[in-house]
KOLVOKE-523759 format. One record per residue (C-alpha): z, y, x; residue in three letters; residue number from 0. Coordinates in nm, 4 decimals. Each point is the difference from the previous one (the first is absolute). Layout:
residues N
<r <Z Y X> 'ALA' NUM>
...
//
This chain:
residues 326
<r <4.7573 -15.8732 2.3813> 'UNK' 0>
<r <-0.2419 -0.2425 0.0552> 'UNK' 1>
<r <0.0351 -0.2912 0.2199> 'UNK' 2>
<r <-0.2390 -0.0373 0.3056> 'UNK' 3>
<r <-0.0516 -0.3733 -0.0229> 'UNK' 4>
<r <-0.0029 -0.2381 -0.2738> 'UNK' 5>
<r <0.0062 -0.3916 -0.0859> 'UNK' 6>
<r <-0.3771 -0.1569 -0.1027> 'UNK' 7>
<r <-0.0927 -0.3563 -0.0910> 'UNK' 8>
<r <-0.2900 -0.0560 0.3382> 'UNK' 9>
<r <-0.2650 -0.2409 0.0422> 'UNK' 10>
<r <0.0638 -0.2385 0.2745> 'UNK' 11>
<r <-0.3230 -0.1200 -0.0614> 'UNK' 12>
<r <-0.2487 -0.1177 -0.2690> 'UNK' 13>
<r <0.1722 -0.3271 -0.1935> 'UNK' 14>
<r <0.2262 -0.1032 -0.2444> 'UNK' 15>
<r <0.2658 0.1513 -0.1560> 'UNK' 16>
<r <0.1971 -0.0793 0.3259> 'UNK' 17>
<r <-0.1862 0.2541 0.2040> 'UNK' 18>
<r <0.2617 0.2800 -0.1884> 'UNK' 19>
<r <0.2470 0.1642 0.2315> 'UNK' 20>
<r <0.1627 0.2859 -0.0138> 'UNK' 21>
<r <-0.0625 0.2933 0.2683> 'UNK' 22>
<r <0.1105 0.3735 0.0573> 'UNK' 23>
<r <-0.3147 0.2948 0.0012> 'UNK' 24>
<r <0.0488 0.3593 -0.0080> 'UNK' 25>
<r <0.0603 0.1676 -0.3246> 'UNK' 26>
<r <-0.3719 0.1309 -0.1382> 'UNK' 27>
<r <-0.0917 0.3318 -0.0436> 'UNK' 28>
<r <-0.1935 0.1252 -0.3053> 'UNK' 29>
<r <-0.3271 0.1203 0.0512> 'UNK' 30>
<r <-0.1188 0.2985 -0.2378> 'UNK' 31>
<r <0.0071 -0.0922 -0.3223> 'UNK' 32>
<r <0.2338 -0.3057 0.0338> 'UNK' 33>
<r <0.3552 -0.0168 -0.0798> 'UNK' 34>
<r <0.2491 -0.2660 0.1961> 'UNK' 35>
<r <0.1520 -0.2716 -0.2449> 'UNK' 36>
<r <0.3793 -0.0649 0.0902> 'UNK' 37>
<r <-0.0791 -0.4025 -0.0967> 'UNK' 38>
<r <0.2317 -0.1383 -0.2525> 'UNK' 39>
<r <-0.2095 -0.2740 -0.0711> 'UNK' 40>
<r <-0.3578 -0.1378 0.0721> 'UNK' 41>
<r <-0.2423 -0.1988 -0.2081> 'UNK' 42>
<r <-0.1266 -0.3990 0.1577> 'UNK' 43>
<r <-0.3691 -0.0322 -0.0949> 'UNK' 44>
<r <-0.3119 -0.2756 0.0133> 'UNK' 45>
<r <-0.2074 0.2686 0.2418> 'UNK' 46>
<r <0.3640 -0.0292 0.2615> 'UNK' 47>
<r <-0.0637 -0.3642 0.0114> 'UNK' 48>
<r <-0.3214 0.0343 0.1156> 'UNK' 49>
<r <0.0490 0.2970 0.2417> 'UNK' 50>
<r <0.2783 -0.2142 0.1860> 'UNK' 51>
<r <-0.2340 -0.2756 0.0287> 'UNK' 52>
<r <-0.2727 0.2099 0.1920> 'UNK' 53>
<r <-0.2581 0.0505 -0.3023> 'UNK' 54>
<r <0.0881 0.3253 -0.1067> 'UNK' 55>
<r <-0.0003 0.2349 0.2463> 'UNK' 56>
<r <0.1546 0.3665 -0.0859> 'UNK' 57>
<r <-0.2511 0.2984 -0.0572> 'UNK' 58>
<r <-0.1140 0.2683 0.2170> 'UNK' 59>
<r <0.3328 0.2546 0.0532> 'UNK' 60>
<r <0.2583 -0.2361 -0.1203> 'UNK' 61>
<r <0.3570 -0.1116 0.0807> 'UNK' 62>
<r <-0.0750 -0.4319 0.1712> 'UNK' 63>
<r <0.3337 -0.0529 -0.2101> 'UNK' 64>
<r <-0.0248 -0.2306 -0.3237> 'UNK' 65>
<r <0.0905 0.1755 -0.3476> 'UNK' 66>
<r <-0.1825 0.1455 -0.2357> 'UNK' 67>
<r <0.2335 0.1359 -0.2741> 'UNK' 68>
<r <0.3394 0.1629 0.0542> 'UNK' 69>
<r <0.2382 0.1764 -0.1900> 'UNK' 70>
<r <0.2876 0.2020 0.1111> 'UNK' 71>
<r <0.0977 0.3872 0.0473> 'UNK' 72>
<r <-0.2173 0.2509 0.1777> 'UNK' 73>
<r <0.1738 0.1143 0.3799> 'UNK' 74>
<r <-0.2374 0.2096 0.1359> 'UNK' 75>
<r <-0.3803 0.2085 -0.0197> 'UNK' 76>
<r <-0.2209 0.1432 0.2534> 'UNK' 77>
<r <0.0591 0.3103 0.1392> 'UNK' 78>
<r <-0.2976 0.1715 -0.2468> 'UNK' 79>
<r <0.1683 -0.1736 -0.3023> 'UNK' 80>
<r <0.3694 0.1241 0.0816> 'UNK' 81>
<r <0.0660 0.1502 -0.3289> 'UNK' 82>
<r <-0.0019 -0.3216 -0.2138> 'UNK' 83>
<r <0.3217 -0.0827 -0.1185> 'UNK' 84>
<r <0.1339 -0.3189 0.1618> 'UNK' 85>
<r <0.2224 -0.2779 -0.1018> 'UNK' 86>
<r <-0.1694 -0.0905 -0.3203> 'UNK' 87>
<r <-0.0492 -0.3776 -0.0907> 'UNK' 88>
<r <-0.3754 -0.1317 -0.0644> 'UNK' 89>
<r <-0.2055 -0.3259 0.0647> 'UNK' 90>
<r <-0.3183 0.0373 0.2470> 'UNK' 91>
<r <-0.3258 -0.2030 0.0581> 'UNK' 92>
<r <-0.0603 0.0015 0.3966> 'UNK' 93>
<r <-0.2571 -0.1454 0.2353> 'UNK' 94>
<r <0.2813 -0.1852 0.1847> 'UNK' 95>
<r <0.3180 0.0564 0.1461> 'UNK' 96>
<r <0.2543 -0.0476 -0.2619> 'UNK' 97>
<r <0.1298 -0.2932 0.1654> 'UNK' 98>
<r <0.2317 0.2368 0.1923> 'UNK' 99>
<r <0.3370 0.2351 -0.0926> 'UNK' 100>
<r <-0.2808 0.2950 -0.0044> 'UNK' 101>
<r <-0.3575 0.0364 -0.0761> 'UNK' 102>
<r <-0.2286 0.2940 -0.0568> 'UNK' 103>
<r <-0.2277 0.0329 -0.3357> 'UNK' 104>
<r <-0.2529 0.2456 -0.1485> 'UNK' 105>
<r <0.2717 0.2127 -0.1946> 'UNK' 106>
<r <-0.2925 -0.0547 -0.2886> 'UNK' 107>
<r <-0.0101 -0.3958 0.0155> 'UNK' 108>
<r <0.4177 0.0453 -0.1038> 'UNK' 109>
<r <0.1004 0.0387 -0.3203> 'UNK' 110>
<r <0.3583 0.0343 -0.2029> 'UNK' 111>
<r <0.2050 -0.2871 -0.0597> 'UNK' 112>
<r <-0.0531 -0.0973 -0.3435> 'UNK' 113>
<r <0.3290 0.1469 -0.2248> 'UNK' 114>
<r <0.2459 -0.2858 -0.0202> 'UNK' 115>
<r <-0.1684 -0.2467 0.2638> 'UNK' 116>
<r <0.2398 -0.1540 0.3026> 'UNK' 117>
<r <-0.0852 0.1967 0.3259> 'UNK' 118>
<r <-0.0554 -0.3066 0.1683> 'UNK' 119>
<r <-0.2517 -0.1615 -0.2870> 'UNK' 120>
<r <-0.2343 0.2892 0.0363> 'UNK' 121>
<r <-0.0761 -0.1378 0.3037> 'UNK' 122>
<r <-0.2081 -0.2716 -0.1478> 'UNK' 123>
<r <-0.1911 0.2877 -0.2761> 'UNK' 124>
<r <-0.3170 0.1249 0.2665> 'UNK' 125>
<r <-0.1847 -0.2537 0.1339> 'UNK' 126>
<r <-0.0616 -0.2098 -0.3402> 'UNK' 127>
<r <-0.0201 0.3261 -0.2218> 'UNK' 128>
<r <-0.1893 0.1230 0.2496> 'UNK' 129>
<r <-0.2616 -0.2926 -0.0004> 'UNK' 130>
<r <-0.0057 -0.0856 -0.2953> 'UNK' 131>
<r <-0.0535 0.3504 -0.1708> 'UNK' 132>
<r <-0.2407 0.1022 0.2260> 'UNK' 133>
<r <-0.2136 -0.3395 -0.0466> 'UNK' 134>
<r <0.0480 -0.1046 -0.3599> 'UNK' 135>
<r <0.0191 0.3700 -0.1963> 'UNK' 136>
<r <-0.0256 0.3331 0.2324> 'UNK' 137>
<r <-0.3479 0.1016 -0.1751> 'UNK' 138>
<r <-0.0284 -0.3097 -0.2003> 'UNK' 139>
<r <0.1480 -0.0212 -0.3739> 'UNK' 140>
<r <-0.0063 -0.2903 -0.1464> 'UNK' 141>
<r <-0.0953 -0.0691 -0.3985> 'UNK' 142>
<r <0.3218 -0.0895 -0.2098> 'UNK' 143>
<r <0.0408 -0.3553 -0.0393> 'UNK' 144>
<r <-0.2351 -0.1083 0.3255> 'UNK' 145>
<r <0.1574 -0.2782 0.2217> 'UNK' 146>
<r <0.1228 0.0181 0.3162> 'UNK' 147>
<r <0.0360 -0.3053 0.2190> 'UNK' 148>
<r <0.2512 0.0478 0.2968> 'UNK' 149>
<r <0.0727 -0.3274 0.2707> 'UNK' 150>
<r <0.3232 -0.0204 0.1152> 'UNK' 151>
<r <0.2069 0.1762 -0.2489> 'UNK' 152>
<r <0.3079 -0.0919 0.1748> 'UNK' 153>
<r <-0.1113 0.1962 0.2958> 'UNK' 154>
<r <0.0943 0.3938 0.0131> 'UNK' 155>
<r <-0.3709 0.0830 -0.0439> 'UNK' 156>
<r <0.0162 -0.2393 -0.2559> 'UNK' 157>
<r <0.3048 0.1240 -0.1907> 'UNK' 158>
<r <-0.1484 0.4011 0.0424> 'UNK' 159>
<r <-0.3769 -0.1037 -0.0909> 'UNK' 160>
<r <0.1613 -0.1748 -0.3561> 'UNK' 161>
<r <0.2432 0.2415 -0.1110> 'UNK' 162>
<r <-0.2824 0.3119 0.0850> 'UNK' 163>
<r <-0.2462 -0.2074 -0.2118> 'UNK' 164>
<r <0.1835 -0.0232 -0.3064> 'UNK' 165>
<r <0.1121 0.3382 0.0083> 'UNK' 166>
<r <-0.3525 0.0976 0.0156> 'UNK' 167>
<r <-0.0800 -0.2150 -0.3105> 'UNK' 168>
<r <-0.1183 -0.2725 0.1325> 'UNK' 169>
<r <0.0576 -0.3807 -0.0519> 'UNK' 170>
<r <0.1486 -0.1684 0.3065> 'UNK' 171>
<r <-0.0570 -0.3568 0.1078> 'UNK' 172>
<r <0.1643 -0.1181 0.3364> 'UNK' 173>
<r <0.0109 -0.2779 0.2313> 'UNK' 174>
<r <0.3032 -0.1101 0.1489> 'UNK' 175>
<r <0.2273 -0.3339 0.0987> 'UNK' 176>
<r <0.1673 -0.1412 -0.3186> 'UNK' 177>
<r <0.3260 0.1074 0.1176> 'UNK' 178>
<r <-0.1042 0.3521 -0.0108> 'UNK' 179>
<r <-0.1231 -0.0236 -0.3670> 'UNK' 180>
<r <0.3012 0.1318 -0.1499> 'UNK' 181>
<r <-0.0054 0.3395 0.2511> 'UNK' 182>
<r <-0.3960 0.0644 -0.0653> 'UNK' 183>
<r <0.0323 -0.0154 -0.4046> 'UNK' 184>
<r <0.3178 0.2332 0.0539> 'UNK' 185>
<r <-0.2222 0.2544 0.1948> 'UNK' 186>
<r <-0.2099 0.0149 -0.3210> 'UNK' 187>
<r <-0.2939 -0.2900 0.0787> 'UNK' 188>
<r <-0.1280 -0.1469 -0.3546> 'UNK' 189>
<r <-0.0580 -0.2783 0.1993> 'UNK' 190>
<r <0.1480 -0.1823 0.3158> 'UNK' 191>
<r <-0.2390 -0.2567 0.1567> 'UNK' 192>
<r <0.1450 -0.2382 0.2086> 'UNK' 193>
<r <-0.2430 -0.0054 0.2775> 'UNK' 194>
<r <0.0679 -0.4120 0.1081> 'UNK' 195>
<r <-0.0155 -0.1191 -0.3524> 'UNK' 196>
<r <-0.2544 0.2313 -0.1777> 'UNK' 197>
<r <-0.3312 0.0882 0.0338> 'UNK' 198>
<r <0.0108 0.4275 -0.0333> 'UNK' 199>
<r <-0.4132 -0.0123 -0.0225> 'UNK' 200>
<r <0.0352 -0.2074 -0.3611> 'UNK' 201>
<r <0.3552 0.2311 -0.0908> 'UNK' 202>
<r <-0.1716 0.3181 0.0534> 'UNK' 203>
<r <-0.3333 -0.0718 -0.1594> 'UNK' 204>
<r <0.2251 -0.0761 -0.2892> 'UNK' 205>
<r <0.0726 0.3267 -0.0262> 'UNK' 206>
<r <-0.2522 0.1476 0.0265> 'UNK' 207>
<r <-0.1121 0.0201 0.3752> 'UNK' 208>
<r <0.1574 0.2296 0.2656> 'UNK' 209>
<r <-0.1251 0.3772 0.0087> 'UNK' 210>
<r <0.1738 0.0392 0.3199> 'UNK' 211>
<r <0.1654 -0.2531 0.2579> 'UNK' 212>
<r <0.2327 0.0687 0.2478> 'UNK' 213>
<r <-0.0282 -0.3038 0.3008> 'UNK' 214>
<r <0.1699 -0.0531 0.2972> 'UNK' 215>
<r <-0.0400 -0.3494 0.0602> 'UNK' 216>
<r <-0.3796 -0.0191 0.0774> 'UNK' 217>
<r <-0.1152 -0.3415 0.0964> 'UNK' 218>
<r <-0.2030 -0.1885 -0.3393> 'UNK' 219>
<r <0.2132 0.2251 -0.2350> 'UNK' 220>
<r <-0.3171 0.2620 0.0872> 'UNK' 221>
<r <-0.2343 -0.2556 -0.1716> 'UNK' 222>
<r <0.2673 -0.0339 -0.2569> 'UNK' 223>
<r <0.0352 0.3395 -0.0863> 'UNK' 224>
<r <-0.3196 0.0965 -0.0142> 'UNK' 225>
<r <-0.0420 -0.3103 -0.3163> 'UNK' 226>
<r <0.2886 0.1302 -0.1512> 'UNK' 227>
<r <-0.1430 0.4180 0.0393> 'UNK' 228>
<r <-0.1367 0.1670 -0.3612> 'UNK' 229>
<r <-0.3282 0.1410 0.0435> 'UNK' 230>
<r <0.0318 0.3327 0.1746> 'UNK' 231>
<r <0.3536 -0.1157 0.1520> 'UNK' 232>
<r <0.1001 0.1402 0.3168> 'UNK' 233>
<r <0.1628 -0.2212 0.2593> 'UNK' 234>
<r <0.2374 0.1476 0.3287> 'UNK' 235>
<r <0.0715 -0.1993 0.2386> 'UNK' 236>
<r <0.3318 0.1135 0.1934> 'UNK' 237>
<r <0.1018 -0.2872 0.2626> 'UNK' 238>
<r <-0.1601 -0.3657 0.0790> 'UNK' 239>
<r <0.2869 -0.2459 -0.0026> 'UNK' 240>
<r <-0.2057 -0.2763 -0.0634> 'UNK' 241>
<r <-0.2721 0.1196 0.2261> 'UNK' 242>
<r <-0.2956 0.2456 0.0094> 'UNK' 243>
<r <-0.2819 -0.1905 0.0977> 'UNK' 244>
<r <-0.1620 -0.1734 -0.2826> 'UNK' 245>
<r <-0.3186 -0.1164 -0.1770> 'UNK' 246>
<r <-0.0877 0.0962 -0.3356> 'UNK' 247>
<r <-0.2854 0.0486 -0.2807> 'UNK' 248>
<r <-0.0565 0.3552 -0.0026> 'UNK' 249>
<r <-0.2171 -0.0159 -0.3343> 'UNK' 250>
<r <0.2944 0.0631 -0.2459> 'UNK' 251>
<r <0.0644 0.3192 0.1323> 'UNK' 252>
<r <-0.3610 0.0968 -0.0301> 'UNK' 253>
<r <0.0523 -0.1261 -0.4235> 'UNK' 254>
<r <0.3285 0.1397 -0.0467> 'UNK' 255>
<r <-0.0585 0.3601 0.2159> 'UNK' 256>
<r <0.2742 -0.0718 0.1763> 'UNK' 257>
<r <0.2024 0.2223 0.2528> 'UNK' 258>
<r <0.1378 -0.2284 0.3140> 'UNK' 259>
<r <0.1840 0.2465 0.2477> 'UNK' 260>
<r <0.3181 0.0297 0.2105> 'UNK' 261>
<r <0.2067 0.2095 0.2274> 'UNK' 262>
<r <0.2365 0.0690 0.2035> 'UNK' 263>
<r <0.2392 0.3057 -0.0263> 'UNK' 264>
<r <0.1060 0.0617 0.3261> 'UNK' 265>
<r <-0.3566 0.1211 0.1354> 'UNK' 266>
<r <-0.0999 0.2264 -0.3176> 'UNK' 267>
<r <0.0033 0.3578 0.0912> 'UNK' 268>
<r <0.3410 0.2298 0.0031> 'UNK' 269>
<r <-0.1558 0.2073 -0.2843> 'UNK' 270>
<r <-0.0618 -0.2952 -0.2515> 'UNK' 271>
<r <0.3896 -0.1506 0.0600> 'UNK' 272>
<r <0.0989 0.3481 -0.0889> 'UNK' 273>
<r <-0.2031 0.0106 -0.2816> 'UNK' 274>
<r <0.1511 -0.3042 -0.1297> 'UNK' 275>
<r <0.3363 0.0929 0.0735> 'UNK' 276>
<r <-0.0988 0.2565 -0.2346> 'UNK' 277>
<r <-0.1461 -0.1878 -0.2483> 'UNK' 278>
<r <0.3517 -0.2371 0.0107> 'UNK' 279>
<r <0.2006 0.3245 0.0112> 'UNK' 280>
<r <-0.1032 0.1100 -0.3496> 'UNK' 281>
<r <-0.1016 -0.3274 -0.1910> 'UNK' 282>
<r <0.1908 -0.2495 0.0928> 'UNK' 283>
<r <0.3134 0.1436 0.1495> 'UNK' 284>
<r <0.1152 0.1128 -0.3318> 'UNK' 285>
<r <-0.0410 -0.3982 -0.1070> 'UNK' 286>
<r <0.2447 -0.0788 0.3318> 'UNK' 287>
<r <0.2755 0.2418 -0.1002> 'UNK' 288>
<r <0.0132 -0.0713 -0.4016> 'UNK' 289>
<r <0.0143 -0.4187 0.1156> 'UNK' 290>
<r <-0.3458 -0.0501 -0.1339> 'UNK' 291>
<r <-0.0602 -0.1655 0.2927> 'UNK' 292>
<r <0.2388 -0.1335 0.3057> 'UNK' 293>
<r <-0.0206 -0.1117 0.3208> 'UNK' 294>
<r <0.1931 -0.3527 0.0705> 'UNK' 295>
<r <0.2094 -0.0366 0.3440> 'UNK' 296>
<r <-0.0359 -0.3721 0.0694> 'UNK' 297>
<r <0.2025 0.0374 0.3303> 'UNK' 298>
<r <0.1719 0.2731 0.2432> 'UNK' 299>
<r <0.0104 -0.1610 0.3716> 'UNK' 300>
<r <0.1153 0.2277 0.3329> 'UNK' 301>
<r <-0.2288 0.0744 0.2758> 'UNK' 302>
<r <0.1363 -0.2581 0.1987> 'UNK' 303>
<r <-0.1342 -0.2591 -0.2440> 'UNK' 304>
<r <-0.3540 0.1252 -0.0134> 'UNK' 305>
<r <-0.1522 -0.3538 0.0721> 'UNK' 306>
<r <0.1737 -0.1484 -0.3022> 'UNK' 307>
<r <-0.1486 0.2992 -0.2312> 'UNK' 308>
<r <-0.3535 -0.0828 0.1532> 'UNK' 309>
<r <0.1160 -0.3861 -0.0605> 'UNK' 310>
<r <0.0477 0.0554 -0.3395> 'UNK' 311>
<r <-0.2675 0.1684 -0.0892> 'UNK' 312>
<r <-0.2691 -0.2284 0.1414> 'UNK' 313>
<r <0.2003 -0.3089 -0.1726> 'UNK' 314>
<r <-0.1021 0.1936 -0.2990> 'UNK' 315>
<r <0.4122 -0.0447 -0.1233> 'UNK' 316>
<r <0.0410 0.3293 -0.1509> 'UNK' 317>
<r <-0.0597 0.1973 -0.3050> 'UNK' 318>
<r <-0.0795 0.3652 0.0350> 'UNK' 319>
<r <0.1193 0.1859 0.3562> 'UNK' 320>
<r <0.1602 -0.1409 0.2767> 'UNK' 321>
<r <0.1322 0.3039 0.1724> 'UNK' 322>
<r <0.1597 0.0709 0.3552> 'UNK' 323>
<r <0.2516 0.2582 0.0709> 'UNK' 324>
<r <0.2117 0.1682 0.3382> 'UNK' 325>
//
């Protein structure tokens, strides 16, 4: 039997990590079509950092609560989708809420743990493969041998966006701190780039140029990237952590046909996250469960230490997913 009431991680108001407490909300109830997530564990991500600060305000319909990834067992379905079987473990991609010891998903943004993968480190599988698939190859496949540039390979979009890369062919070059080095060549980068001691436009033109780049620092690394693009590269943009507003000469990607665009995940239609839940479910899942790829569990903390998760992650001292758990 279900409890009526449950323990969250609230909001006191828009700050710092600080603003974190925990609170008590009644248990939610599924709506058609979703299935409620018994939380075992819940993923900490860039787009929670800016939601607790004010500048990323939840869409139309969904829970106020932080989280967007969760794994855990399923408790409970709507009335119309009583004869699912319950109790099975899977990871979800929500619009919020998983900062809580229940959340409700669209039963088709779930999918299976990944055979042989830690309950709790599924937790941190949605929200990168998520992004990253849906950005970088959901109807996009790349040309064997083209390079990919990723920033912040430390980072769990990072760490998905190079180890999806090479095992679509491709040739991975990553920025990250030097101590990080190591980690990024072991995720299967050809090349590391220290990002405060080397330039990445000269390193990747080098090698060719970048077919694709992966950014989420923003700021003059958009005038950067677009140097170090091959003609015909494409460009995403996926967070500004060096700022959004900037000036540049537009004329190289007029030369080079080049595609600049971005996103954001959390406002894209129901139907296109369960087409790429989909898409994950039969292409890359498979890679998850024979160790092809992984997904790296920099730190576990409780709900009650929510503010040094946040901390963590916007100190940039982590590698992979810094998870939270009831």
């Amino acid at each position: 039997m279900l409890p009526e009431t449950m323990t969250t991680i609230e909001l006191r108001e828009p700050g710092g990590p600080d603003v974190l407490q925990l609170g008590t909300r009644p248990v939610p109830e599924p709506a058609p079509g979703e299935v409620l997530i018994k939380v075992a564990a819940a993923g900490i991500n860039g787009p929670d950092m800016m939601q607790r600060r004010g500048l990323y305000p939840p869409p139309k319909g969904a829970s106020d609560l932080l989280g967007l990834e969760v794994s855990g067992h399923e408790a409970a379905t709507s009335a119309d989708d009583a004869g699912r079987s319950l109790d099975a473990p899977n990871c979800g991609r929500t619009n919020g809420g998983a900062y809580a010891e229940y959340v409700a998903v669209d039963a088709s943004h779930c999918l299976p743990i990944p055979a042989g993968m830690d309950l709790i480190d599924a937790a941190g599988l949605c929200e990168t493969f998520f992004t990253c698939w849906s950005n970088l190859f959901l109807d996009h496949t790349p040309e064997p041998g083209q390079v990919l540039l990723v920033h912040g390979g430390a980072g769990g979009i990072g760490s998905t966006a190079i180890q999806l890369g090479r095992k679509m062919g491709m040739r991975v070059l990553a920025t990250c701190s030097a101590d990080d080095v190591d980690y990024v060549h072991s995720l299967g980068a050809e090349r590391a780039i220290d990002y405060k001691s080397e330039d990445f436009v000269a390193l990747t033109r080098e090698a060719g140029a970048a077919n694709l780049t992966l950014d989420i620092v923003g700021g003059d690394y958009i005038a950067r990237n677009i140097k170090a693009a091959a003609p015909d590269g494409r460009i995403i943009q996926l967070a500004f952590r060096a700022g959004s507003k900037v000036e540049i000469d537009l004329m190289a990607v007029m030369l080079k046909r080049l595609t600049f665009t971005g996103s954001t995940l959390r406002s894209r239609p129901d139907a296109f996250k369960s087409r790429t839940a989909s898409d994950l479910n039969v292409r890359v899942w498979p890679w998850l469960a024979s160790g092809d790829l992984r997904t790296h569990t920099h730190r576990v903390f409780p709900f009650a230490e929510a503010g040094a998760a946040h901390a963590m992650m916007e100190a940039g001292e982590h590698r992979g997913k810094i998870l939270i758990t009831p």
